[in-house]
DSSP file (Angstrom, degrees, kcal/mol; ACC not computed):
  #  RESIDUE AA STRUCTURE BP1 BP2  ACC     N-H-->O    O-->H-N    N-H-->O    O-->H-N    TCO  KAPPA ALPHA  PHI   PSI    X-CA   Y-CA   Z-CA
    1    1 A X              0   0    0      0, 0.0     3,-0.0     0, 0.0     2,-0.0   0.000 360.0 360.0 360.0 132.0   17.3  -57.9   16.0
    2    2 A X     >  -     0   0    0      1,-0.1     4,-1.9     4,-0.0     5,-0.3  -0.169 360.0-111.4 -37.0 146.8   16.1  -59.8   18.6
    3    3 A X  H  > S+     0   0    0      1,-0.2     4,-3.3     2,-0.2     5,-0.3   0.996 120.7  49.1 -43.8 -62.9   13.7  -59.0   21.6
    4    4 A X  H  > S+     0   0    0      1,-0.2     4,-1.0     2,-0.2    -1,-0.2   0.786 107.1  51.3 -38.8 -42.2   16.4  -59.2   23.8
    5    5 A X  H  > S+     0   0    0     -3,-0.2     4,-2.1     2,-0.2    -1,-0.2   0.878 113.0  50.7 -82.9 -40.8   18.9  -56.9   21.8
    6    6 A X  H  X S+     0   0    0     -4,-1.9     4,-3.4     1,-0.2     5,-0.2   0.995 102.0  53.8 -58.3 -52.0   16.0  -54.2   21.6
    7    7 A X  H  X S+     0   0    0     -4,-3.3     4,-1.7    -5,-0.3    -1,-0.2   0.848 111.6  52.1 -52.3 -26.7   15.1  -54.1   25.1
    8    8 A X  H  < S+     0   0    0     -4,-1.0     4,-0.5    -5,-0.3    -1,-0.2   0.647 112.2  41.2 -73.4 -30.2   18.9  -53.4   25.6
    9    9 A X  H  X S+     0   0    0     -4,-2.1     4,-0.8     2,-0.2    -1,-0.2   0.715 110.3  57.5-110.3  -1.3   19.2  -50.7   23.2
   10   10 A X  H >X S+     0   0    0     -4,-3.4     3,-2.0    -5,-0.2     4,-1.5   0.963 108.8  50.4 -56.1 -70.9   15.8  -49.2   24.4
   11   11 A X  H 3< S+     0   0    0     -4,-1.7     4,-0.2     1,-0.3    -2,-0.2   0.677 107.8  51.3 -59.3 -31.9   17.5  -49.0   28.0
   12   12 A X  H 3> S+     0   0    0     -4,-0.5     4,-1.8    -5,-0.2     3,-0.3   0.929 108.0  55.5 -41.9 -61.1   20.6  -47.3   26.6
   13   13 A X  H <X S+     0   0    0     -3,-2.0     4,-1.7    -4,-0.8     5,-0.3   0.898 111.5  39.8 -14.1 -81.9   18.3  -44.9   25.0
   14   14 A X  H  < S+     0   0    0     -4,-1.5    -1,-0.2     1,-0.2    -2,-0.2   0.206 111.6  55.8 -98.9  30.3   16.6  -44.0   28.1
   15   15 A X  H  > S+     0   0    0     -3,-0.3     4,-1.3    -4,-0.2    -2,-0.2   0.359 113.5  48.5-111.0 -38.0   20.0  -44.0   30.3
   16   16 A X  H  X S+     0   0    0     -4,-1.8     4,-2.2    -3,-0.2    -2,-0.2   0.845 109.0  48.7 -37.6 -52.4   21.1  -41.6   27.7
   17   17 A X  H  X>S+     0   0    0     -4,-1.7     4,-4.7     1,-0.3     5,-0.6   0.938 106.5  58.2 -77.4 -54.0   18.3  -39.7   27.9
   18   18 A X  H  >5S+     0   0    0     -5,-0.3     4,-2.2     1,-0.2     3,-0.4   0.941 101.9  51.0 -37.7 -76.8   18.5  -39.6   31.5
   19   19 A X  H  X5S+     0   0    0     -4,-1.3     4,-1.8     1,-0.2    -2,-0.2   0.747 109.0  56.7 -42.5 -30.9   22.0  -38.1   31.8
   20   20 A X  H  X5S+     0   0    0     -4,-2.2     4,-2.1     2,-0.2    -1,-0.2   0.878  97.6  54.8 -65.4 -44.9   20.9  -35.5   29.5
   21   21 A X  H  X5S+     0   0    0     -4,-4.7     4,-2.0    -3,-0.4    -1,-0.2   0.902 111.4  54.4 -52.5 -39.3   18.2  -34.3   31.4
   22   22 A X  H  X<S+     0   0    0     -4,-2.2     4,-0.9    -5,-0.6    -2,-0.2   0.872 102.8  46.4 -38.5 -64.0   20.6  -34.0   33.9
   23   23 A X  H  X S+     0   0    0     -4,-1.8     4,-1.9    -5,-0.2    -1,-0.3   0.634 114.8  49.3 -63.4 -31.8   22.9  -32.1   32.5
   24   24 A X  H  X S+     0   0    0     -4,-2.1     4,-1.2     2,-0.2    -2,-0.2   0.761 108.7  58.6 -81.2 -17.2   19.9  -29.5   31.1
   25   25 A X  H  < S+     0   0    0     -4,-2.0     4,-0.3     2,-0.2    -2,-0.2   0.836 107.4  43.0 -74.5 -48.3   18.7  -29.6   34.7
   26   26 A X  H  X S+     0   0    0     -4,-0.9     4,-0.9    -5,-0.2    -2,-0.2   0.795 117.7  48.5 -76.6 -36.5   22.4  -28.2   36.3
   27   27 A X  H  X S+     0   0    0     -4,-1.9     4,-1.9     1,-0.2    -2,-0.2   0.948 110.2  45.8 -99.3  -8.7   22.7  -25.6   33.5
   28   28 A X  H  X S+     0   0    0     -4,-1.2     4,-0.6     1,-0.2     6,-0.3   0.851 117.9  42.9 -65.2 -15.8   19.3  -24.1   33.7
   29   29 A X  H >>>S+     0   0    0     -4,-0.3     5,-3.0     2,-0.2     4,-0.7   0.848 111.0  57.5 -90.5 -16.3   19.6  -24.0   37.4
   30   30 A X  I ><>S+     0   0    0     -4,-0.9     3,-3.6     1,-0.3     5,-0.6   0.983 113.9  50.4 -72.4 -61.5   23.7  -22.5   36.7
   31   31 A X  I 3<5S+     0   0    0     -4,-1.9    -1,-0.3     1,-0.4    -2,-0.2   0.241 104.4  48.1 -38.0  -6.2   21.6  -19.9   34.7
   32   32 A X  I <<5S-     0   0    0     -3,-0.6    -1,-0.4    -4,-0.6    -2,-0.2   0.438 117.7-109.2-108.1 -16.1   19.4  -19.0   36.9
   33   33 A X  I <<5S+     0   0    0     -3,-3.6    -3,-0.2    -4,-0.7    -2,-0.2   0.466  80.1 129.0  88.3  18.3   21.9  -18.5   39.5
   34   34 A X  I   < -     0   0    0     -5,-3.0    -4,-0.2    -6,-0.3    -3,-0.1   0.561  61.7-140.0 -68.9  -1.0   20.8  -21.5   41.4
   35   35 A X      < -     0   0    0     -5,-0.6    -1,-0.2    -6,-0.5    -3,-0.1  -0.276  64.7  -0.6  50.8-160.8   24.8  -22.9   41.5
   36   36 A X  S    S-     0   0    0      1,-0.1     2,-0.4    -3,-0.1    -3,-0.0  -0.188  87.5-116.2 -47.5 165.8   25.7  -26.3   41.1
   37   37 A X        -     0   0    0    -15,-0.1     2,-0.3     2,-0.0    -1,-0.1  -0.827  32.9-131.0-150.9 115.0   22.3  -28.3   40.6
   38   38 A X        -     0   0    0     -2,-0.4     3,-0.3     1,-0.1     2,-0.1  -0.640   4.9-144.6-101.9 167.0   21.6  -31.0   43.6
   39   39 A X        +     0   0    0     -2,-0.3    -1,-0.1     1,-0.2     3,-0.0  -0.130  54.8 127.2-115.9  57.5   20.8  -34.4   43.2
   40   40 A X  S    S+     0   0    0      1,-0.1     2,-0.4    -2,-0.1    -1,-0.2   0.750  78.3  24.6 -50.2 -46.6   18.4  -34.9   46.2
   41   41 A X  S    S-     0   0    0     -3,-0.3    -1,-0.1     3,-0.0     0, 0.0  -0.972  76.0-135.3-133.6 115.8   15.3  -36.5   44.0
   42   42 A X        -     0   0    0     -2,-0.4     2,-0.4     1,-0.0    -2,-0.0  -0.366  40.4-102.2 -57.5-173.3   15.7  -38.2   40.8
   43   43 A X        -     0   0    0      4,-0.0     2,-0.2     3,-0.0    -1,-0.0  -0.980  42.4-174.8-114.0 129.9   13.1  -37.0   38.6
   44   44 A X    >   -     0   0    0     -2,-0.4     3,-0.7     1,-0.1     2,-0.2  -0.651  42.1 -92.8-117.7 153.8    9.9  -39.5   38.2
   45   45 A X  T 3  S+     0   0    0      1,-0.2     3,-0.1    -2,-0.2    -1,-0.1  -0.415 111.3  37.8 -49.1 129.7    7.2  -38.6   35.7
   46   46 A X  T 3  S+     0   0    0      1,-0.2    -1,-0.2    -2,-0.2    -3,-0.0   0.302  77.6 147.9 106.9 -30.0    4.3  -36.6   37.6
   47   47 A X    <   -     0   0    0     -3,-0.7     2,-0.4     1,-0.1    -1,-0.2   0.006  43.4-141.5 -41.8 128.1    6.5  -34.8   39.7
   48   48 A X        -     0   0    0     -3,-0.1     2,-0.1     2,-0.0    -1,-0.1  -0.807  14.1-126.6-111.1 134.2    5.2  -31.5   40.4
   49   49 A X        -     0   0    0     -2,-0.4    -1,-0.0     1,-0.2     0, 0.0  -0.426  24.8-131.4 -86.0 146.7    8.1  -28.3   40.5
   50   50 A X  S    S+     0   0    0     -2,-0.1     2,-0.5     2,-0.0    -1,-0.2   0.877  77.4 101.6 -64.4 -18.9    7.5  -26.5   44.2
   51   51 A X        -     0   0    0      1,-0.0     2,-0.4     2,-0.0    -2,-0.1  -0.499  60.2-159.8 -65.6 129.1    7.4  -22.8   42.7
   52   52 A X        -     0   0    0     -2,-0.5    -2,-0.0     0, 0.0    -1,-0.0  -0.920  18.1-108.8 -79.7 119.4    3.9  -21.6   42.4
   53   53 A X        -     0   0    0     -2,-0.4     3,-0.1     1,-0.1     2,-0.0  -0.409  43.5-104.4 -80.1 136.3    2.5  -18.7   40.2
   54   54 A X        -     0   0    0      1,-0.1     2,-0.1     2,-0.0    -1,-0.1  -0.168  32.2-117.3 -72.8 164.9    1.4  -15.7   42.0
   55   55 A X        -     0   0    0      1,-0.0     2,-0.6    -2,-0.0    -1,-0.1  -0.480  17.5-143.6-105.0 149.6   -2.2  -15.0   42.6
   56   56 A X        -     0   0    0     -2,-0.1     2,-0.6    -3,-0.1    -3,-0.0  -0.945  11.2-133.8-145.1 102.4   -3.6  -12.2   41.2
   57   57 A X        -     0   0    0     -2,-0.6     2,-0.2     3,-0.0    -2,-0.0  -0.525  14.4-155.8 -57.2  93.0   -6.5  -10.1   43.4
   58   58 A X        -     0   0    0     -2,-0.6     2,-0.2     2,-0.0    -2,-0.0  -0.631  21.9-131.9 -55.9 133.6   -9.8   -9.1   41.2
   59   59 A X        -     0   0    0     -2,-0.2    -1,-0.0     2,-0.2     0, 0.0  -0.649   1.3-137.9-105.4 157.8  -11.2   -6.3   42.9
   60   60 A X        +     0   0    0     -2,-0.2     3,-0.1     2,-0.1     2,-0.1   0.598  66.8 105.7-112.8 -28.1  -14.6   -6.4   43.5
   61   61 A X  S    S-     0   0    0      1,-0.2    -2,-0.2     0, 0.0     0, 0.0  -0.238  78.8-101.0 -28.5 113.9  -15.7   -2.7   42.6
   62   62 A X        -     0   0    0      1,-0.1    -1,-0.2    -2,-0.1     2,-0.1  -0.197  42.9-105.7 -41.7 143.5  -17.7   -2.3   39.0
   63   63 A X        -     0   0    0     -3,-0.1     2,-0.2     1,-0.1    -1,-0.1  -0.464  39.2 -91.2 -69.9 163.8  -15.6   -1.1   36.3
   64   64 A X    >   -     0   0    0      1,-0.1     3,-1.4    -2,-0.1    -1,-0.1  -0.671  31.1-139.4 -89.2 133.2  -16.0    2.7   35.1
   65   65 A X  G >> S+     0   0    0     -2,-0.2     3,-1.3     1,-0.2     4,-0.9   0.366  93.0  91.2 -91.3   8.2  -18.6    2.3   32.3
   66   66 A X  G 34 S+     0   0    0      2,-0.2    -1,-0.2     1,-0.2     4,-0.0   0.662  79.3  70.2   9.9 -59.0  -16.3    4.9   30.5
   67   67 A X  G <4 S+     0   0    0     -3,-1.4    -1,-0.2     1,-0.2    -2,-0.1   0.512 100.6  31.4 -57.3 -18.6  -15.0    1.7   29.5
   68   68 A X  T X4 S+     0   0    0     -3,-1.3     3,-1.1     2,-0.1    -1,-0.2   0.526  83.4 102.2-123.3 -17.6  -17.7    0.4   27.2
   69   69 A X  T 3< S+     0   0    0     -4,-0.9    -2,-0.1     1,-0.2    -3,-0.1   0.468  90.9  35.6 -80.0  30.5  -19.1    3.2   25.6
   70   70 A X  T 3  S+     0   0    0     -2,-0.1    -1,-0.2    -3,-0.1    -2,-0.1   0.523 102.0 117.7-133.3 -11.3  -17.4    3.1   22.2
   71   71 A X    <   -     0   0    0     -3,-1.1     2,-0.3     1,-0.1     8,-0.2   0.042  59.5-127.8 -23.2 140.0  -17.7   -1.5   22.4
   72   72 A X        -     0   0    0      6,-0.1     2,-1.3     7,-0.1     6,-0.2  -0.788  19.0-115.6 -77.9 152.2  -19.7   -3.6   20.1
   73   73 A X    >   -     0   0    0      4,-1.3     3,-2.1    -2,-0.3    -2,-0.0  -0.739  46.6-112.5 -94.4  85.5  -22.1   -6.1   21.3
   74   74 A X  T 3  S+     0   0    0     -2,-1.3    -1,-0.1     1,-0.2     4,-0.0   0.259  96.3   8.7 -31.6 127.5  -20.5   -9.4   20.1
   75   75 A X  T 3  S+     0   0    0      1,-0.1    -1,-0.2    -3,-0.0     8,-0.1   0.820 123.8  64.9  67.9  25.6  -22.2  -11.0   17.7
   76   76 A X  S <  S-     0   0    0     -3,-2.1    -3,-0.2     1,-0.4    -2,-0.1   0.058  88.4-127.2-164.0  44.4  -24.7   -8.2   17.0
   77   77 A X        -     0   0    0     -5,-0.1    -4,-1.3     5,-0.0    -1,-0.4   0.022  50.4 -18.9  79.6-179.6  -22.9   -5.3   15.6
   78   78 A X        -     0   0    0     -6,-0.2    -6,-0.1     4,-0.2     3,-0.1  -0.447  64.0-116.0 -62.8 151.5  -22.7   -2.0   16.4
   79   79 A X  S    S+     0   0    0     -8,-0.2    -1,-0.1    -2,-0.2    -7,-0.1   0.983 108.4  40.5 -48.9 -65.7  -25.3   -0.4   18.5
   80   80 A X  S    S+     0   0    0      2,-0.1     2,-0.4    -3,-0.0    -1,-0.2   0.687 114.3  56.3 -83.7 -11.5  -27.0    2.2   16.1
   81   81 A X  S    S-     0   0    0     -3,-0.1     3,-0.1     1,-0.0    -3,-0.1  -0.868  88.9 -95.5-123.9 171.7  -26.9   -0.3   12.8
   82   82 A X        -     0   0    0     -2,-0.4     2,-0.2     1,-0.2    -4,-0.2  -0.248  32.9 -96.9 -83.0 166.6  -28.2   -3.6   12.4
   83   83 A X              0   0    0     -6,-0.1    -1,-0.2     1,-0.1    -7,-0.0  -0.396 360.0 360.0-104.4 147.2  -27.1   -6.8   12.6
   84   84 A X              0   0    0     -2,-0.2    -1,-0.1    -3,-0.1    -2,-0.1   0.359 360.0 360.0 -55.1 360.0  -26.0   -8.6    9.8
């Protein structure tokens, strides 16, 4: 094959590839109950999706030391016998 004939059937390729994404784009969003899928924006590499994962509050309070009193001390055993 030529240069010429490759670059042509790369670009096929990723003109394929395209439509498919397309088509996986409309039914995840039919599944999801988004309806029909719109086609506002292609999609460019780098593109970032607007949903955001929710944020999750640490409280600031010690934990109840309840919590630790049956624990091992990484990397040094149990409390009452010695470390390996």
């Amino acid at each position: 094959m030529s240069q010429q004939e490759d670059l042509m059937a790369i670009q096929r390729r990723l003109d394929e590839l395209v439509q498919r994404v397309g088509e996986l784009e409309r039914t995840v969003n039919q599944l999801r109950g988004a309806g029909p899928a719109t086609t506002a924006e292609p999609i460019t590499p780098g593109t970032k999706t607007p949903s955001r994962p929710e944020l999750v509050t640490i409280p600031d309070v010690p934990y109840n030391n309840a919590l630790w009193t049956d624990s091992d001390d990484e990397g040094l055993g149990v409390r009452d016998r010695h470390a390996p």
